[in-house]
C-alpha positions in Angstrom: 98.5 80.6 91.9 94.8 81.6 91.7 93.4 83.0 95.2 96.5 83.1 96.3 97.2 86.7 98.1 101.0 87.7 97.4 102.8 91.0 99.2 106.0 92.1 96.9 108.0 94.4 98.6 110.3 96.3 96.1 107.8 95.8 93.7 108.1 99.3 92.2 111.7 98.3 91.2 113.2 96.7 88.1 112.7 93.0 89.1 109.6 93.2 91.5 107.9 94.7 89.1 108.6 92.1 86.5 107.6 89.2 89.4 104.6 91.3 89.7 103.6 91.5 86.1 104.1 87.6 86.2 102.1 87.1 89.4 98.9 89.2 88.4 99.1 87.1 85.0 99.3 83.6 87.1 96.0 84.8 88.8 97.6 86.0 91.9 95.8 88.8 94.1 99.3 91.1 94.2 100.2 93.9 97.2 103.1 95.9 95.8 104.9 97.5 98.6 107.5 100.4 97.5 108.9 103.2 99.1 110.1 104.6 95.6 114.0 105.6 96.5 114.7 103.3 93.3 111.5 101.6 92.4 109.4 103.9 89.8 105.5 104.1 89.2 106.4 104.1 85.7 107.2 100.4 86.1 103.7 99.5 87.6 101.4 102.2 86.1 100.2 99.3 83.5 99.1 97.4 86.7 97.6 100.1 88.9 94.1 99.1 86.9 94.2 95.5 87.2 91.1 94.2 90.1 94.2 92.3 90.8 96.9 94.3 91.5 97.0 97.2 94.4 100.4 99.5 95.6 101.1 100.6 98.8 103.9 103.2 99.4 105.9 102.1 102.4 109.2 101.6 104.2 110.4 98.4 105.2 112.0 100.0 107.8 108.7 100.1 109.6 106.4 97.2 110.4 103.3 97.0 108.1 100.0 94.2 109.3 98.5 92.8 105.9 96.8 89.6 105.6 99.0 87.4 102.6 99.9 83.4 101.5 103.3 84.6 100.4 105.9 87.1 100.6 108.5 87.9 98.7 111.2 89.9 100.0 112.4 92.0 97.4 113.4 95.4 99.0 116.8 97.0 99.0 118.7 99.7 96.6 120.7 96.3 94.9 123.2 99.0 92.7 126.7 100.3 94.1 125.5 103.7 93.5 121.9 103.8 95.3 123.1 101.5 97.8 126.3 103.1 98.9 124.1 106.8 98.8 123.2 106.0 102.3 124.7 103.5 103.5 122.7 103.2 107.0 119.7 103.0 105.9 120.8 100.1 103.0 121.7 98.0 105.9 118.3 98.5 108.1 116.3 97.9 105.0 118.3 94.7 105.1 118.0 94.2 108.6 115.3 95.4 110.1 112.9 95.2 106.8 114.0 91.3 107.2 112.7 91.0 110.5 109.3 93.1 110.1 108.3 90.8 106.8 109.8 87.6 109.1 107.8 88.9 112.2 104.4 89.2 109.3 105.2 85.8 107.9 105.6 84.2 111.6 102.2 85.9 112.4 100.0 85.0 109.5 101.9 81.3 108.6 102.5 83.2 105.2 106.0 81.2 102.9 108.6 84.1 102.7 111.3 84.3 100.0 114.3 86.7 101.0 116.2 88.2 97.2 119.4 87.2 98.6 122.7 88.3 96.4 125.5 86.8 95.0 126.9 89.7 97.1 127.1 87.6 100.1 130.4 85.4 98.5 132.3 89.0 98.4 135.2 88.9 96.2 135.0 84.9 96.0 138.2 83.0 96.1 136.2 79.9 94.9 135.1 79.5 91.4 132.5 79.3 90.5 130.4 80.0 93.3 128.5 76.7 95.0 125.8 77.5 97.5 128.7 75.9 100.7 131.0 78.4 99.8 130.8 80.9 102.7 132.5 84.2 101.4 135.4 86.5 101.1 134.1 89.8 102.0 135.0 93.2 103.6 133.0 93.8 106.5 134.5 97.4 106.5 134.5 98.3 103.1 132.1 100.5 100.7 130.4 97.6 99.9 130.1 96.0 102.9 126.3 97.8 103.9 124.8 95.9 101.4 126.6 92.6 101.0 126.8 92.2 105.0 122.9 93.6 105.4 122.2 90.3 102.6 124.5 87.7 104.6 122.3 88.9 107.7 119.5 88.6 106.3 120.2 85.2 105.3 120.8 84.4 109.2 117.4 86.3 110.1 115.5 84.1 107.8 117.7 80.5 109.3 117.0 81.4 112.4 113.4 81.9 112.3 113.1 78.7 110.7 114.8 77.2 113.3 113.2 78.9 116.3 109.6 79.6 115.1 109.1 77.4 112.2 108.2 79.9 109.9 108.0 78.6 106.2 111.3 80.4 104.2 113.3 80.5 101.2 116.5 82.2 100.2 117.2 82.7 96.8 120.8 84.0 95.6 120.5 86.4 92.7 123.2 86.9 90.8 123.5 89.9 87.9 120.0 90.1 86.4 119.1 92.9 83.6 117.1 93.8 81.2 113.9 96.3 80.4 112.9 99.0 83.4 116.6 99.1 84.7 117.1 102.9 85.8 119.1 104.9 83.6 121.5 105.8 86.2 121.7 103.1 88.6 125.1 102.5 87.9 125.2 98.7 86.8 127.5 97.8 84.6 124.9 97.0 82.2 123.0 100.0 82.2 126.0 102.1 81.9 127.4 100.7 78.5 123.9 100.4 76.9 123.3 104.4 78.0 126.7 105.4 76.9 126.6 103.4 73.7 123.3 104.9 73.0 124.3 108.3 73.4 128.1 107.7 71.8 129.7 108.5 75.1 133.1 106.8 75.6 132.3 103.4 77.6 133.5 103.3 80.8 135.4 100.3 81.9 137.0 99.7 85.3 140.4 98.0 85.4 141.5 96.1 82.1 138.1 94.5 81.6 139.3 91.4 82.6 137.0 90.8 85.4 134.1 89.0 84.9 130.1 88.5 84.6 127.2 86.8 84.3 123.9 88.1 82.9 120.4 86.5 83.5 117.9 88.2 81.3 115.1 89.5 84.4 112.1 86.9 82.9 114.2 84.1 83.3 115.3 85.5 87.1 111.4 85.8 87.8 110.6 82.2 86.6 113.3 80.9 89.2 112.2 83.2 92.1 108.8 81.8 91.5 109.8 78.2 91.0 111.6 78.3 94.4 108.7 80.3 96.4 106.9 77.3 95.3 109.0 74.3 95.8 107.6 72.4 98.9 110.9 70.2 99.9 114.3 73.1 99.7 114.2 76.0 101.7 117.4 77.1 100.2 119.9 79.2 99.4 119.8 78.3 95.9 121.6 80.3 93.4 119.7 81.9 90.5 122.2 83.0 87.6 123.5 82.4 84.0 126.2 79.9 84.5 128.1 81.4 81.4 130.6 83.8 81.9 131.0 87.2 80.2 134.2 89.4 80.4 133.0 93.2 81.1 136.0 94.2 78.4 133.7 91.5 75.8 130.3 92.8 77.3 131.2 96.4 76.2 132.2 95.0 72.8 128.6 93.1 72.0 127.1 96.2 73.3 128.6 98.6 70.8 127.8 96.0 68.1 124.4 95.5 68.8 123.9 99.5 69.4 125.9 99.8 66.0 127.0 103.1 68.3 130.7 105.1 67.8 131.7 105.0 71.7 135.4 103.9 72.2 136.1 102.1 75.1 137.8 103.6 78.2 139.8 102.4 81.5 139.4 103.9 84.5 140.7 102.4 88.2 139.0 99.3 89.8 136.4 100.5 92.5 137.4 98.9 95.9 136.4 95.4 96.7 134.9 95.2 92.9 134.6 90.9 92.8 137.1 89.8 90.0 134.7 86.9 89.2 131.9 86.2 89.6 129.8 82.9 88.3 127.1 80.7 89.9 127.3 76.6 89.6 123.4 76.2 89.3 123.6 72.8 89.6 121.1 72.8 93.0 118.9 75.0 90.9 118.4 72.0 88.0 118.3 69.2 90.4 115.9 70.6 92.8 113.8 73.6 90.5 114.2 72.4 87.4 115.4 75.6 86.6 118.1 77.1 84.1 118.1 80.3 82.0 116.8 80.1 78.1 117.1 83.9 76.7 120.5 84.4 75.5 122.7 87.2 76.1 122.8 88.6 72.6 118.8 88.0 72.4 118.2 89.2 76.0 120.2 92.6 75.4 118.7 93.5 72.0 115.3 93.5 73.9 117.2 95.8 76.6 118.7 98.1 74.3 115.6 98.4 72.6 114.0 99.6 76.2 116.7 102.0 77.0 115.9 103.8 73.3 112.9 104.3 74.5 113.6 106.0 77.5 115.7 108.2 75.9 113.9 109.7 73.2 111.2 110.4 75.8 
């Protein structure tokens, strides 16, 4: 990793910023590349001293000429709330930031690793989800600007593979939390450790029934790296916790752990909300050696603990 020269876009956010803490620790020289809708200075400001680290305010939306080894394609709003805000502009940063960092990568034979979603297998009719299942989403709905700008993306990156060689991996991130998620992004796991902390009621959508899974963000970065720098699988891979997590038990552990008084509450399921959702990581062990280690209990305390802080600020 050591004189390597690595351009994060989204790096401001909740995960690039973890992959870029991880980076400038391996040795790596580290462009974080942010146009802050949803990424925060707060989450870099540790880095902004490090010889190692710089941060460049930009929009993937427009084409940017840096000279890097790798690339890892991180930006897009990846909440229902931030994402759905403007719809239009979700799906060009999907689109047309895809193509810019492609059109970089193709010009300066840097490796590129597109943050792919789980997103793209929709509301999945096969359980759980293997990296050959295609899909079961609306192309019409609410969601549809994100998990259709992610499932083109995917086909960006194929085809330039295909047509100009250009060294790729796609990496299919499933639900990933922990410390430096925004307070309000909307996430299912930020809402019920806010709410909890504050003794709001918890907000549940349907019966609870649906379900989860929860990779703690350190274990997500150690994947995301792992497959940038696997030399024989270009992907997709999935990178998830294979265990499975009610949201109805989820709220539960929360209110436990935050020892809080919130009761639980149901409100309507949100339109094409996925009523499971699980990866098979098998392709992940064979060909990564990868699997989560932190625990959800031990991953959330560490969360919870975050969010406190933020609060009493």
């Amino acid at each position: 990793m050591k004189d390597l020269s690595v351009l994060v876009t989204g790096g401001a956010g909740f995960l690039g910023s973890h992959l870029c803490d991880r980076l400038v620790e391996q040795g790596a020289e580290v462009l974080c590349l942010d146009n802050f809708f949803t990424g925060s200075k707060r989450n870099i400001l540790h880095l902004m001293d490090h010889k190692n680290f710089e941060a460049i305010r930009h929009d993937l939306v427009e084409p940017i000429f840096v000279e890097v080894d790798q690339i890892y394609n991180l930006a897009c709003p990846a909440s229902p709330v931030h994402y759905q805000y403007n719809p239009v502009k979700t799906v060009k940063t999907s689109v047309m930031g895809t193509i810019n960092m492609l059109g970089l990568a193709k010009r300066v034979k840097a490796r590129i690793l597109q943050a792919s979603t789980s997103e793209v297998y929709g509301d999945p009719q096969e359980h759980p989800q293997k990296e050959t299942y295609w899909g079961h989403v609306n192309p019409i709905g609410l969601r549809s600007c994100y998990d259709e700008g992610k499932r083109v993306a995917e086909t960006l990156m194929m085809d330039y593979y295909r047509q100009n060689r250009v060294d790729i991996k796609i990496a299919r991130i499933f639900n990933t939390y922990g410390p430096r998620m925004a307070i309000s992004d909307g996430r299912v796991m930020s809402n019920f450790i806010v709410q909890a902390l504050r003794n709001d009621p918890i907000t549940v959508y349907g019966d609870g029934s649906q379900t989860r899974s929860f990779c703690f963000a350190p274990d997500m970065v150690d994947g995301l790296i792992k497959m940038m720098n696997c030399e024989d699988f270009i992907g997709p891979v999935n990178l998830g916790n294979p265990r499975e997590f009610s949201i109805r038990s989820l709220a539960e552990l929360v209110i436990e752990i935050t020892r809080s008084k919130s009761e639980i509450v149901y409100t309507p399921l949100p339109e094409d909300d996925p009523v499971q959702r699980c990866p098979d990581i098998s392709l992940a062990r064979e060909k990564l050696n990868w699997e989560p280690k932190v625990g959800l209990a031990e991953g959330l305390e560490k969360t919870i603990d975050y969010f406190n802080g933020v609060l009493m600020m």
